[in-house]
C-alpha positions as CSV (number, residue, x, y, z in Angstrom):
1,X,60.0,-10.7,103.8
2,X,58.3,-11.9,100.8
3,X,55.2,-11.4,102.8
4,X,55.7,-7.3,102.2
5,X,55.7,-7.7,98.6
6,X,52.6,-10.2,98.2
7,X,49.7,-9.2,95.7
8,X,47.8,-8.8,98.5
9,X,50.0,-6.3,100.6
10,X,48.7,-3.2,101.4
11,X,52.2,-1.8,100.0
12,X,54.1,-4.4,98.3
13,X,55.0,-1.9,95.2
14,X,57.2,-0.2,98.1
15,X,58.6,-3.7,99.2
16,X,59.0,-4.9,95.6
17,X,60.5,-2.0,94.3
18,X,62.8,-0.4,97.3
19,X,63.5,-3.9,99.3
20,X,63.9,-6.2,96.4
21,X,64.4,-4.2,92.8
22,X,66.7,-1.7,94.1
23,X,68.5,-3.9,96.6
24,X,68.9,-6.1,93.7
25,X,70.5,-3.6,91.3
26,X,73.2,-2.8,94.4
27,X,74.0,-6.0,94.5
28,X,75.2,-5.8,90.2
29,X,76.9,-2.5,91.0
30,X,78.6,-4.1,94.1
31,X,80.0,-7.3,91.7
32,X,81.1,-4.6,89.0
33,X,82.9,-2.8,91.7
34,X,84.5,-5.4,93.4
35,X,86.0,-6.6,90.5
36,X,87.7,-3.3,89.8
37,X,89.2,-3.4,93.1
38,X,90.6,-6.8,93.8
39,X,93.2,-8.6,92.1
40,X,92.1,-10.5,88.8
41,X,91.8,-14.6,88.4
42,X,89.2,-17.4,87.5
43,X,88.3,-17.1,91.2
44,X,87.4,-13.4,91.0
45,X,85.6,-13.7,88.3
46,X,83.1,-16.7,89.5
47,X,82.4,-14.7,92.2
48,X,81.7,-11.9,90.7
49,X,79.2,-13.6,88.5
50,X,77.6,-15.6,91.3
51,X,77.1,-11.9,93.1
52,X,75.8,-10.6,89.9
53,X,73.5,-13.3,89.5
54,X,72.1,-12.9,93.0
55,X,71.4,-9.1,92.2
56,X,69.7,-10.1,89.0
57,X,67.6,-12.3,91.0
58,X,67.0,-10.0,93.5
59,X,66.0,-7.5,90.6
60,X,63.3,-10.1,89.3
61,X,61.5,-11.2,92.7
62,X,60.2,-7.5,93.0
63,X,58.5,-8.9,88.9
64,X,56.9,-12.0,91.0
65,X,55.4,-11.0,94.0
66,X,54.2,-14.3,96.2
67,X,50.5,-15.4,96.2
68,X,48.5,-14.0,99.3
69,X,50.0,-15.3,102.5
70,X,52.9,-16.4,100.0
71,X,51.3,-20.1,100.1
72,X,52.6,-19.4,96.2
73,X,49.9,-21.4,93.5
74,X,49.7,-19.0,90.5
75,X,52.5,-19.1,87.9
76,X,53.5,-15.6,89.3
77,X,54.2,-17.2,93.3
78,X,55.9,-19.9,91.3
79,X,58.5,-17.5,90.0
80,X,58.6,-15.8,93.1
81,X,60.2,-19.3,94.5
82,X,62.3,-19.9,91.9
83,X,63.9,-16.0,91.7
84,X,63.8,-16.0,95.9
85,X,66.2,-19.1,96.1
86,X,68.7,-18.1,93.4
87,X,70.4,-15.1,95.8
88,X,70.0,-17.0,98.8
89,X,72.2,-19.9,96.6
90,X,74.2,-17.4,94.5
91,X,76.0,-14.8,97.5
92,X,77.2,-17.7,99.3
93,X,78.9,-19.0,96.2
94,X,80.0,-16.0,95.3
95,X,81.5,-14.6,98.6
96,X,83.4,-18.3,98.6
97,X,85.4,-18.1,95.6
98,X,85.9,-14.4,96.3
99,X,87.3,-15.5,99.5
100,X,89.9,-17.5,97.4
101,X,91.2,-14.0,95.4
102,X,91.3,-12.0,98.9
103,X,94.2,-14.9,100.1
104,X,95.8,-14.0,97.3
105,X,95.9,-10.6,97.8
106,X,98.2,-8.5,99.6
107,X,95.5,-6.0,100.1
108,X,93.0,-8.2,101.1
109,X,94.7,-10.7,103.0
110,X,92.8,-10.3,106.5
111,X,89.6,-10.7,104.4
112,X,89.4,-14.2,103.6
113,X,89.0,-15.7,106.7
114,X,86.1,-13.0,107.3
115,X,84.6,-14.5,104.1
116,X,84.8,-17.6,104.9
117,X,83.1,-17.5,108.1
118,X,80.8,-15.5,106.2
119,X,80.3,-18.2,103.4
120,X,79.8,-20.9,106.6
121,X,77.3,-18.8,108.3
122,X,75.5,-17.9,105.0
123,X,75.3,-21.7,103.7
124,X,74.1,-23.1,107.3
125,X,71.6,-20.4,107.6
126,X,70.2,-20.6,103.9
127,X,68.1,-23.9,103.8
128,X,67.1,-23.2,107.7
129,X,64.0,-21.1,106.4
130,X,62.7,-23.5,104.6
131,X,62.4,-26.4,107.2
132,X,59.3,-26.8,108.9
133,X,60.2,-27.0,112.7
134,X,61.6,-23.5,112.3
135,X,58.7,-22.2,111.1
136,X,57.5,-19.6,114.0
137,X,61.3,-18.2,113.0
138,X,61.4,-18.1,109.8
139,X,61.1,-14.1,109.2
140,X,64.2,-13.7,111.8
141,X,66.3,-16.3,109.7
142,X,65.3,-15.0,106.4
143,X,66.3,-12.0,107.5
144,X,69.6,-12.9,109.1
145,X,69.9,-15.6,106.3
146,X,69.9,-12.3,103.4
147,X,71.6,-9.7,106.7
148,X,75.1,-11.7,106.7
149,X,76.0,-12.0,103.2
150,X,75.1,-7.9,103.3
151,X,77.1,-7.4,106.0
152,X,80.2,-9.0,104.6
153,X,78.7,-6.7,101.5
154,X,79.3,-3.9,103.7
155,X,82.5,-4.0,105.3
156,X,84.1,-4.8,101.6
157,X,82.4,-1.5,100.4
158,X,84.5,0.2,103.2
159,X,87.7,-1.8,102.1
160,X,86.9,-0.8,98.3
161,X,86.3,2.6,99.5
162,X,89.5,3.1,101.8
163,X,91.5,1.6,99.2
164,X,89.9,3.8,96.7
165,X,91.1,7.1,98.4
166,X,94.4,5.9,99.3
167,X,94.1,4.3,102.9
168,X,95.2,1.5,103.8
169,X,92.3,-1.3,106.2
């Protein structure tokens, strides 16, 4: 992905800006709103700060783009590393102690488990990118790496959302 975004892309102010930056400050709205809509602890509000982080992080690796065919040299590619890792680090952490306020919750009950196979998946498939031997599959686990800790994004946003206009899910 970080490929799209390289200095030497033909349109990585798209990929930065759209696929990183803005996906990035979603990610800090989602962590404000989730807060307002589950129950209040220690746990909820590690979590919230982990996903908040991520976003951050998200919002600075559209700032440092990689180095042509990301093999990253310059002080820019450099901070593309470090701001790449912190999300793929931060969501897993952040959906896990989550997970702890949704088995708390009477609303939120059924959601827990879903998180933690979520937090499982997310913290197997993380690290996976980054070995060698995987290396003709690295875009498809990048991609799924980032695509489950969305997901689980995703189907909270409905929850928020039902539970917002008075349904019960």
């Amino acid at each position: 992905m970080s490929e799209l975004g390289a200095v030497d892309a033909p349109h990585s102010i798209l990929m930065n800006v759209f696929g990183f930056q803005l996906l990035g400050v979603f990610m800090i709205a989602y962590g404000f709103g989730l807060y307002q809509g589950i129950s209040k602890g220690w746990d909820s509000k590690i979590g919230v700060i982990f996903i908040v982080i991520a976003g951050a992080s998200m919002v600075a690796v559209g700032f440092f783009p990689c180095d042509p065919g990301c093999v990253n040299v310059s002080p820019t590619g450099f901070g593309h590393v470090i701001t790449s890792m912190i999300p793929a680090i931060a969501m897993p952490f952040g959906i896990f102690f989550v997970m702890f306020r949704l088995r708390k919750d009477s609303q939120w009950q059924g959601y827990w488990l879903f998180s933690l196979a979520i937090t499982i998946i997310a913290i197997i498939l993380s690290p996976l990118a980054m070995v060698p031997y995987f290396g003709p599959w690295v875009g498809v686990l990048q991609r799924i790496g980032i695509g489950v800790p969305l997901f689980w994004m995703e189907v909270m946003s409905i929850k928020l959302l039902r539970l917002s206009i008075g349904q019960t899910a």
